[in-house]
N, C-alpha and C positions, 0 to 999 in steps of 0.2 A: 519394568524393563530395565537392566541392567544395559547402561552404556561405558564406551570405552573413555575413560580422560586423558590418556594419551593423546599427545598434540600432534607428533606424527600423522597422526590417521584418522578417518572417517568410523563414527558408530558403524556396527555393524547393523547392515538392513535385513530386512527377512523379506520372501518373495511379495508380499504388501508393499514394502517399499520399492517396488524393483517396477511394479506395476506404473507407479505415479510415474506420470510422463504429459507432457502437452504445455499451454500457453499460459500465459501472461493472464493477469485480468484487476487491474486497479479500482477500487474501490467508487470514486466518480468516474469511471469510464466504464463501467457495467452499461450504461446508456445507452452509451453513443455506438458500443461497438452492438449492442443488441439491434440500435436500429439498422446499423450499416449489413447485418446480415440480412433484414428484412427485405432490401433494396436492391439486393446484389442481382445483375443482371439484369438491372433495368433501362438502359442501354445505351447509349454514347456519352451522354453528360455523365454517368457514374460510372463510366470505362476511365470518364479524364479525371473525375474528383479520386479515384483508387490510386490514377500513378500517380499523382503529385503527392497526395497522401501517403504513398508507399517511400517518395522519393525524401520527406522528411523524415524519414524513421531512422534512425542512426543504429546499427545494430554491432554486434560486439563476440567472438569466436572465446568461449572460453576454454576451448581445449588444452590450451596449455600453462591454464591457470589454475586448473581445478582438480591437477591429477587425475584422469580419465580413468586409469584402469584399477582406481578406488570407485568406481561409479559406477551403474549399470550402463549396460550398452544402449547408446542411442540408434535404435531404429529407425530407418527414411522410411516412414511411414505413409500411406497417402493421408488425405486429412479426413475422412472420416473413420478411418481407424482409433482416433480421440476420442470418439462416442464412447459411454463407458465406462471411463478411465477419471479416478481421481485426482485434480492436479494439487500442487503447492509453489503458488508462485512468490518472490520476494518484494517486498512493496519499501521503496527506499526513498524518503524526499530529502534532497541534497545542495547544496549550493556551494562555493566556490570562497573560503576565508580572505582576505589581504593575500597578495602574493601567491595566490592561486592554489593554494593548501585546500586537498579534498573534504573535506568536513559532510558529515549525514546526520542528523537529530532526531528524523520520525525512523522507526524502523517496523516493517505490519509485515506479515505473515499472513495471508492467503490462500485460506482449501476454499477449491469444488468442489462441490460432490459428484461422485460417478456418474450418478442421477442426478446432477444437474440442479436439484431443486431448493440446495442451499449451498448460500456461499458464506465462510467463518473469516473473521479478519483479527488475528488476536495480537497486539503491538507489542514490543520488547523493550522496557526501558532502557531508555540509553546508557542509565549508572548505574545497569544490572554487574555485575562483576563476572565475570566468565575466563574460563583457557580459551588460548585464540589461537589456531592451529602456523604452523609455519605457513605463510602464504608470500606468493610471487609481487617482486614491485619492481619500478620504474625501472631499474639496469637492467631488470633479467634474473638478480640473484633473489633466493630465499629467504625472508624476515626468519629471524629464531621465534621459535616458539612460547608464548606471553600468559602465563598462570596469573590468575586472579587479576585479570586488569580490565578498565571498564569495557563495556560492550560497544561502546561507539568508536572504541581504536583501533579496531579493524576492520572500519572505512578509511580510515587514516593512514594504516599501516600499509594497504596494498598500495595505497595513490604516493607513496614514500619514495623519493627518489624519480619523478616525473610520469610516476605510475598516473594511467588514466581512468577513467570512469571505471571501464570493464576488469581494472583489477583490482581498484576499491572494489566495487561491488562482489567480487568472485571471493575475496578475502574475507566480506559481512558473510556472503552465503556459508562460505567454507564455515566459518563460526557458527553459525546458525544449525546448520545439522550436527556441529559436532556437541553444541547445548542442545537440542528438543532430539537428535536420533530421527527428526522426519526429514525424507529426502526434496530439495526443493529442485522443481523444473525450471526455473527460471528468475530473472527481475528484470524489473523494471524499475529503473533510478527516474524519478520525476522531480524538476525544479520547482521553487515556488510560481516563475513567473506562470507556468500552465496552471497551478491551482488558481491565484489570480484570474487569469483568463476565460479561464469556463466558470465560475462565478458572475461575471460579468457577461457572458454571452448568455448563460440562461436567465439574465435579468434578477441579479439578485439572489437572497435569500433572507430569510425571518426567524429569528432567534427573539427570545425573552432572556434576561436576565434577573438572579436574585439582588444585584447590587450595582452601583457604579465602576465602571472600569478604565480607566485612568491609565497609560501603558505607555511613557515617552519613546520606550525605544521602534514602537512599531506606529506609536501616534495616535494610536487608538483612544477613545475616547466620548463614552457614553453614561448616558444616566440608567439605574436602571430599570428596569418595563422593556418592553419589545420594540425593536428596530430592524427597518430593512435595512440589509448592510449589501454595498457592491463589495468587488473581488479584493481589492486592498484591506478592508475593513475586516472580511474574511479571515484573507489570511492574518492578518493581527490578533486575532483571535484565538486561531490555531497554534499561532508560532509565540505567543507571550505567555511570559513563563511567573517570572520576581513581582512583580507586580499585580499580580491576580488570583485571588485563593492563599492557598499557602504557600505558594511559589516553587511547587517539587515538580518534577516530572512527571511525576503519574496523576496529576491536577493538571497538568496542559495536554497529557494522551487523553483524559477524558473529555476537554472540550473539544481536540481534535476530534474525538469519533463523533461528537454532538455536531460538530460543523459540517463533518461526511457527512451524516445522516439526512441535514437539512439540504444540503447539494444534491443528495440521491433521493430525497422525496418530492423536490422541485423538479429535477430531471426527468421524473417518472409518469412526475403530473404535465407536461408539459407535448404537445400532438407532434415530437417531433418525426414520430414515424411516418407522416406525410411532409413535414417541411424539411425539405432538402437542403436550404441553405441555413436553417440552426441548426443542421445535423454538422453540417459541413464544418460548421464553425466550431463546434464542439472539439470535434474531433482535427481539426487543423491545429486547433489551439493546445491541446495537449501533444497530438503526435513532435511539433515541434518545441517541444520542452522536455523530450523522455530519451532517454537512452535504454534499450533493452537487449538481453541475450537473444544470441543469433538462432533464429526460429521464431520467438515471436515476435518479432516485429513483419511479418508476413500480412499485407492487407485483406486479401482473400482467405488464407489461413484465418486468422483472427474473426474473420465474418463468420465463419464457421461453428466457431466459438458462441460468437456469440448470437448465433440461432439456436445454437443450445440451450442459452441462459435465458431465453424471448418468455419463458412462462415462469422464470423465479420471481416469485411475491417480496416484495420490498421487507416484510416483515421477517422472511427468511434470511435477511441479511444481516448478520449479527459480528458486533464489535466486542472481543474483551481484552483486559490486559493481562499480560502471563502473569499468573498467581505468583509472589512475592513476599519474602519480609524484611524488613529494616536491618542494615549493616553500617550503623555511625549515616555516613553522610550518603552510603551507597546502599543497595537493595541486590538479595540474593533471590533465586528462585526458591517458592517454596514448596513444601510435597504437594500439594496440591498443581501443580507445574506440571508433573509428569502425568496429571489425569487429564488436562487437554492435550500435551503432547500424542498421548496413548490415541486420544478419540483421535485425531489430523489422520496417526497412522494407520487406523481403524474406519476412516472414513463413518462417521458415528456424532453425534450431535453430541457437544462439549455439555458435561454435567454440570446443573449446577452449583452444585459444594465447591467447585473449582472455581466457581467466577465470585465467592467473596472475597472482595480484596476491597478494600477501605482506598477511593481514588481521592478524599478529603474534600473540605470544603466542595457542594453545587451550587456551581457559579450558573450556568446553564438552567433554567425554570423551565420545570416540566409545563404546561399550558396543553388545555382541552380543543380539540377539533375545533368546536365553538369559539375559543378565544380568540384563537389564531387566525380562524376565517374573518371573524370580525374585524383585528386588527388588518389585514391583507386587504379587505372593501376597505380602509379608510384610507391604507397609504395607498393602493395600489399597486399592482406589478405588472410586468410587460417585457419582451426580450428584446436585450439591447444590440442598437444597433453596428 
């Protein structure tokens, strides 16, 4: 598929693209919001857990960020008109430099499937090198348009000039389809402190390690064999880079999806479809750490959502990183790049000749059911209060 590099404007879409429409759906919050549709209308105590819930969700109008009428029309749809319907949401973990400078370093990418029955989460390195389209900041006026500059400066570019969340973010997305050509409905910016948070609310989680990990700037600090790690420990894990492996970026997206993976297999195993207050806590803990475009931060919306997703098998939930090759100290897409683009806008299960990508040194030890159950009876686990 031929796209357009002009920084002007948006790839052209084909009526595939024009299709994809609907919400949000981050990678540990498959959960929560699966359970919360289970529950929906169960009657005055979850009438009061929705508004408050609703009332932390911070939501964000991007219409006049993102040029509109380069984009298909959005339809006020009622919400089960979603059934169906392929999404691609924008998955952004962000925090706030010295002086209040926007900065984002995870960047994931998020299909549903129409059917519901798999969801793809494929990450973009941050020192991928890309054109970064003209996009809106803090005054009101227009950045010029940025050939071959790293992929992470435009989260920086929109929040330029007193720009806020919603036009960093509207500036990654803007970039974002205009490298894969797949159309994205939405994001959702999530801070570290909610990854923290729901870590510790589901009591943990269980990693093995092939080595010791030693990491001053996050403090981290293990031998290595298997440890229960709370939410801190977690995210240090996710978030250290120089210190661990070979210290590139695409050695810390792999441990990130290894640390998803362990949040969402704990999350899954866990009954909180009957326990109301670790549901509650799940989902208070993230809702108050996310900023998302306006539509999906909808409580009831979203429950909808995620009665959809109530039969996707854990295994169905697959991470990779966009295929790649070496440019000095940065990374270009490689052809193999546009073979999972193509499946996102194909709605199609990403091939695997596209997912060899050399993510270096594993630091993360694969470990048998067997192991790991055994290791879990010795330390124990339980949700925290």
């Amino acid at each position: 598929m031929e796209k357009s590099n002009q920084s002007s404007g948006l790839p052209h879409r084909s009526a595939t693209h024009q299709r994809k429409r609907g919400p949000w759906r981050n990678r540990f919050r498959i959960l929560g919001l699966t359970v919360l549709a289970l529950v929906l209308g169960s009657g005055t105590a979850l009438a009061t857990m929705l508004h408050e819930l609703q009332q932390s969700i911070v939501q964000h109008d991007l219409t006049s960020l993102v040029k509109e009428a380069e984009r298909p029309t959005e339809n006020q749809a009622p919400l089960d008109q979603k059934a169906g319907k392929p999404l691609n949401i924008l998955l952004l973990g962000a925090d706030r430099a010295d002086g209040g400078t926007q900065r984002s370093d995870t960047t994931m990418l998020m299909h549903i499937a129409a059917d519901r029955s798999r969801i793809d989460v494929v990450s973009i390195p941050r020192d991928t090198l890309v054109d970064i389209p003209p996009c809106v900041m803090g005054n009101g006026d227009e950045s010029y348009p940025q050939n071959d500059t790293m992929f992470n400066a435009a989260f920086s570019t929109g929040g330029t000039f007193g720009g806020d969340v919603a036009q960093a973010a509207a500036c990654t997305l803007r970039t974002v389809e205009n490298l894969t050509g797949v159309y994205v409905d939405g994001f959702a910016v999530l801070n570290f402190d909610s990854f923290r948070d729901v870590v510790d609310t589901i009591g943990g989680i269980d990693m093995c390690f092939n080595e010791a990990i030693d990491d001053a700037y996050s403090g981290i600090s293990l031998d290595a064999g298997c440890h229960h790690l709370d939410g801190t420990q977690a995210l240090g894990i996710a978030r250290a880079r120089y210190s661990i492996g070979d210290g590139s970026d695409i050695g810390r997206i792999s441990r990130q999806h290894q640390v998803v993976t362990a949040i969402a297999k704990k999350t899954f195993g866990l009954n909180v479809f009957t326990d109301i207050p670790t549901l509650y806590g799940i989902l208070k803990d993230v809702t108050s750490h996310m900023d998302l475009s306006q539509g999906l931060g909808d409580i009831q919306w979203l429950g909808g959502l995620a009665y959809s997703l109530r039969n996707v098998d854990p295994d169905e939930i697959n991470f990779a990183t966009m295929p790649y090759y070496p440019d000095g100290a940065r990374v270009r897409p490689s052809q193999n790049a546009q073979l999972v683009w193509d499946a996102l806008v194909n709605d199609v299960p990403i091939p695997e000749q596209a997912l060899a990508t050399d993510s270096g040194p594993e630091i993360v030890r694969s470990v048998t059911p067997q192991q790991l159950e055994e290791f879990k009876t010795n330390i124990g686990s339980g949700i925290a209060d």
